[in-house]
LOLUM-562139 format. One line per field, with one value per atom (N, C-alpha, C): chain; residue number from 1; atom name; x, y, z; residue in one letter. Coordinates in steps of 0.05 Angstrom, whole numbers, plus 32768, in hexadecimal, padded with zeros to 4 digits. Layout:
BEGIN
cadena: A,... $
num: NUM,... $
atomo: CA,... $
X: X,... $
Y: Y,... $
Z: Z,... $
residuo: a,... $
This chain:
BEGIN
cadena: A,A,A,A,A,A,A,A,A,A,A,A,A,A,A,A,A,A,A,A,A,A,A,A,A,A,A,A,A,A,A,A,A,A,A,A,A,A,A,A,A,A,A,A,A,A,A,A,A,A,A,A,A,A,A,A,A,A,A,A,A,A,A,A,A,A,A,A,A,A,A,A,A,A,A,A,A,A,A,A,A,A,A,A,A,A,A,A,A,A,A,A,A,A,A,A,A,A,A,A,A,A,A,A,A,A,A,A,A,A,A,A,A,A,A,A,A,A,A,A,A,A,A,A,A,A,A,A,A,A,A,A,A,A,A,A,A,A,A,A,A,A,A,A,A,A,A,A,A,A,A,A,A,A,A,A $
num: 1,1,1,2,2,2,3,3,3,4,4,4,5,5,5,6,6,6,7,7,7,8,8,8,9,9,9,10,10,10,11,11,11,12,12,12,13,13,13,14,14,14,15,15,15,16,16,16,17,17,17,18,18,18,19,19,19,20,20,20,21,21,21,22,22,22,23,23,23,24,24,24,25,25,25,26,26,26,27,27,27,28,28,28,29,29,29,30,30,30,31,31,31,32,32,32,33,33,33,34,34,34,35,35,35,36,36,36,37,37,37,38,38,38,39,39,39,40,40,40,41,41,41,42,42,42,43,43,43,44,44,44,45,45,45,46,46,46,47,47,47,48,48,48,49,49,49,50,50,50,51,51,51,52,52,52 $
atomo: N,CA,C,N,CA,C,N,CA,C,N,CA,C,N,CA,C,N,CA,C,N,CA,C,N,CA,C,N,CA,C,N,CA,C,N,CA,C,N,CA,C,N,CA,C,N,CA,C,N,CA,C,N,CA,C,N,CA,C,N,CA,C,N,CA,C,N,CA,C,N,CA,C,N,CA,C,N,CA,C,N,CA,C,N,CA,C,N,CA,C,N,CA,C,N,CA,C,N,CA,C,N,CA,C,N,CA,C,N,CA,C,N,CA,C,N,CA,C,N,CA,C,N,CA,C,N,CA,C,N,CA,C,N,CA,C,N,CA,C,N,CA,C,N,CA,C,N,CA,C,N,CA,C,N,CA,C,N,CA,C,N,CA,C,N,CA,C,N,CA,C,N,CA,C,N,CA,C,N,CA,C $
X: 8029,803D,804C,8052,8064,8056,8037,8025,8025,801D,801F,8039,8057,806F,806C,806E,806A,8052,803C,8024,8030,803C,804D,8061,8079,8086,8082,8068,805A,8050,804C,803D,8053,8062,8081,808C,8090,8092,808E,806E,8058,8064,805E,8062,8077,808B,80A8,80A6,8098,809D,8086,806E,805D,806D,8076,808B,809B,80AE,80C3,80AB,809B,8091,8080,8075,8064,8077,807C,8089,8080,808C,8084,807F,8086,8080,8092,80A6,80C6,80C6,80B7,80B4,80A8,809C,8083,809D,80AD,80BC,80D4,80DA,80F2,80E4,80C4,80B3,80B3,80AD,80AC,80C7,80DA,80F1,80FA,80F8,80FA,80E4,80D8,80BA,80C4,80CF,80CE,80ED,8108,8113,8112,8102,80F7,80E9,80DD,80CE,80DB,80F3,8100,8114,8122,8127,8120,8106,80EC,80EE,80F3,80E8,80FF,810D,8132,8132,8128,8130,811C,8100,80F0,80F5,8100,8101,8117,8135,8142,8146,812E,8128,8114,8103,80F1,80FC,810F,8123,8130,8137,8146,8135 $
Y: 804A,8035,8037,8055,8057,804D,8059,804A,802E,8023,8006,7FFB,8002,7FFD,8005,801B,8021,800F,8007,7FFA,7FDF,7FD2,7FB8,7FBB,7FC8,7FCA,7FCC,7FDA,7FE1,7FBE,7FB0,7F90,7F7D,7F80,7F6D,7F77,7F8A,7F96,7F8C,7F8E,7F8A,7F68,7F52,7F41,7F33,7F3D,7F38,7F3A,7F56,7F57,7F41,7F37,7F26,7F0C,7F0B,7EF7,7EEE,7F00,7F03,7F06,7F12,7F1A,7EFE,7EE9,7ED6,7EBA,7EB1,7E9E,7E83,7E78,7E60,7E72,7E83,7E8E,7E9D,7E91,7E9C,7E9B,7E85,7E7B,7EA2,7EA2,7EBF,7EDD,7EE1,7EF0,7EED,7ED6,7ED2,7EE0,7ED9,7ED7,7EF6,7EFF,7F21,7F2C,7F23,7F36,7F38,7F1E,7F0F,7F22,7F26,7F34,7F54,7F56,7F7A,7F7D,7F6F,7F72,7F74,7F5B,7F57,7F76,7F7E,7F94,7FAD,7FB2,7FC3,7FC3,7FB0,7FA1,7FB0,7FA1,7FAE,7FC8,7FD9,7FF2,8001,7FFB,800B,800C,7FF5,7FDD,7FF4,7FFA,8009,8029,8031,8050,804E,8048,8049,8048,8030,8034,8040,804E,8069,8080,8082,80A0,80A4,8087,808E,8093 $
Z: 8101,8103,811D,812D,813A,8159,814B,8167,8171,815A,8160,816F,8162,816C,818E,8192,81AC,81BD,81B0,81C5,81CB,81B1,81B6,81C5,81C4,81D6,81F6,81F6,8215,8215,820F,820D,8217,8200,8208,8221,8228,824A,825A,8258,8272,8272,825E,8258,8269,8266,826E,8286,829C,82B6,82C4,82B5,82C3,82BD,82AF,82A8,82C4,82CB,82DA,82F9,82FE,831D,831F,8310,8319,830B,8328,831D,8312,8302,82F3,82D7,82D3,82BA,82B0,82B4,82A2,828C,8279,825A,824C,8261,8256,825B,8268,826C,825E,824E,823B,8228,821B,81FD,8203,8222,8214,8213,821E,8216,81FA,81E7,81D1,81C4,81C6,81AC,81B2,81D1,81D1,81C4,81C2,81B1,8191,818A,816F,8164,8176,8172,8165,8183,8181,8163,8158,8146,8129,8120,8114,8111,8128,8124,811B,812A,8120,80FA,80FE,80D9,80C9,80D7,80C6,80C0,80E1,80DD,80C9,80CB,80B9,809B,8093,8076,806E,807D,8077,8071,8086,8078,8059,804C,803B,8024 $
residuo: x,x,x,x,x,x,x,x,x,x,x,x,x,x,x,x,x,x,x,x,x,x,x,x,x,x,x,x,x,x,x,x,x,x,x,x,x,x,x,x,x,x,x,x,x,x,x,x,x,x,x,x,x,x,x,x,x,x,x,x,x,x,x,x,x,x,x,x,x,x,x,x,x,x,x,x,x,x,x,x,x,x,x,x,x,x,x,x,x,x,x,x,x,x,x,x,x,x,x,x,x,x,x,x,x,x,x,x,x,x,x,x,x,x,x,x,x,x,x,x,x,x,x,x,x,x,x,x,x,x,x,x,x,x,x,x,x,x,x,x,x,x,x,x,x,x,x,x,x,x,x,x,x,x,x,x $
């Protein structure tokens, strides 16, 4: 589970900076900051209710 989180997060990244370095493709650098938050999100929400 923790793999996946981490490989997505590495995705929404990359995402975000090809986003931002090639222009005309800001739409693609909003969607990854948006999914690598979501992500981050997700994961907090899961580790937390695994412990209890």
């Amino acid at each position: 589970m923790w793999t996946l989180l981490i490989v997505l997060l590495v995705i929404w990244l990359g995402l975000s900076v090809l986003g931002f370095v090639v222009k005309g493709l800001l739409w693609l650098a909003v969607l990854g900051i948006v999914l690598f938050l979501a992500t981050l999100v997700f994961g907090f929400l899961r580790r937390g209710r695994s412990k209890v």
